[in-house]
C-alpha positions as CSV (number, residue, x, y, z in Angstrom):
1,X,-131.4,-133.9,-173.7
2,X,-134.4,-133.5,-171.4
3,X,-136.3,-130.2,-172.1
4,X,-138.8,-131.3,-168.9
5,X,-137.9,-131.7,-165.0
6,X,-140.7,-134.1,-164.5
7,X,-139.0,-136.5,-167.1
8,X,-135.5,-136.1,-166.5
9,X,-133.2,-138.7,-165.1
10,X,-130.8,-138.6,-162.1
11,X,-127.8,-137.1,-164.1
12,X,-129.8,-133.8,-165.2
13,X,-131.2,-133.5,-161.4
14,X,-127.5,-133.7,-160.4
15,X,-126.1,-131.2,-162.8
16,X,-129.0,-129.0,-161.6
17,X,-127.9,-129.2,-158.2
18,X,-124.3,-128.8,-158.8
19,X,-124.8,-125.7,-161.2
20,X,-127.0,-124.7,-158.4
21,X,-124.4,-125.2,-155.3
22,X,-121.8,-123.6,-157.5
23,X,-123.8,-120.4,-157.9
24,X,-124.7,-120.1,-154.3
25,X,-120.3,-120.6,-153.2
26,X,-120.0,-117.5,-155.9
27,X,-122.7,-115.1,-154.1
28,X,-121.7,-116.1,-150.5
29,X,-118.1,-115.3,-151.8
30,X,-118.7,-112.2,-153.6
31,X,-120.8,-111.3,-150.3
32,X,-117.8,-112.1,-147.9
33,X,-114.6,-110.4,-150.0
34,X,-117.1,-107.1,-150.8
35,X,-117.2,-105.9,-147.3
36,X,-117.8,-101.3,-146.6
37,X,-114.7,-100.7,-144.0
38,X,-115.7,-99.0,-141.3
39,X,-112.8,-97.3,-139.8
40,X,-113.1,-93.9,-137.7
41,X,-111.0,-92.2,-140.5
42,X,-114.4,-92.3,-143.0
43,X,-116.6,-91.6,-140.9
44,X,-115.2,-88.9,-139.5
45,X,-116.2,-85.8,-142.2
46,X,-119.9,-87.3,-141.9
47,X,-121.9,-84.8,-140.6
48,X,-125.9,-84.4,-140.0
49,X,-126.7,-81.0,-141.4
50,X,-130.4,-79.1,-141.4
51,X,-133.2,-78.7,-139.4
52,X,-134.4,-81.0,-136.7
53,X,-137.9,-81.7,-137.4
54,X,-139.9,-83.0,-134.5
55,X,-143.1,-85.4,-134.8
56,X,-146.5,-83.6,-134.1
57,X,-149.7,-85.3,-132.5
58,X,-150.9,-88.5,-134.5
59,X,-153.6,-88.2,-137.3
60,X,-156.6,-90.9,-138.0
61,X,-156.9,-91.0,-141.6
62,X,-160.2,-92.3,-143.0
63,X,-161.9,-93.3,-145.8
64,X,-165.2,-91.8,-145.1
65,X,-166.0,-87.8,-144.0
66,X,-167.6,-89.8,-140.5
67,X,-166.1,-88.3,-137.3
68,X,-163.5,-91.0,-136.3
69,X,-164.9,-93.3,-132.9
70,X,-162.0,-93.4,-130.0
């Protein structure tokens, strides 16, 4: 058994590889078959409720009490 990748031979850089291409087919196929449905029928009891807060004028923050130069 090799316990180093620096002295391992062509089989254990192989296996490594295959272990590794195996792993990526699960995610991309866990990723593809977990998909959020979108229909019109969800979405539709989704409303924004609250306040609508509007931005004010932008602020210079500063590390020093120094008027700031514009």
């Amino acid at each position: 058994m090799n316990h180093s990748l620096v002295t391992a031979d062509r089989t254990t850089h192989l296996k490594i590889v295959v272990v590794a291409l195996i792993a990526a087919i699960v995610v991309v196929g866990v990723g593809v078959t977990s998909h959020v449905s979108n229909s019109d029928s969800q979405t539709a009891g989704l409303e924004a409720r609250g306040p609508v807060i509007k931005a004010g004028k932008p602020v210079a923050i500063t590390r020093r009490d120094d008027a700031a130069i514009r």
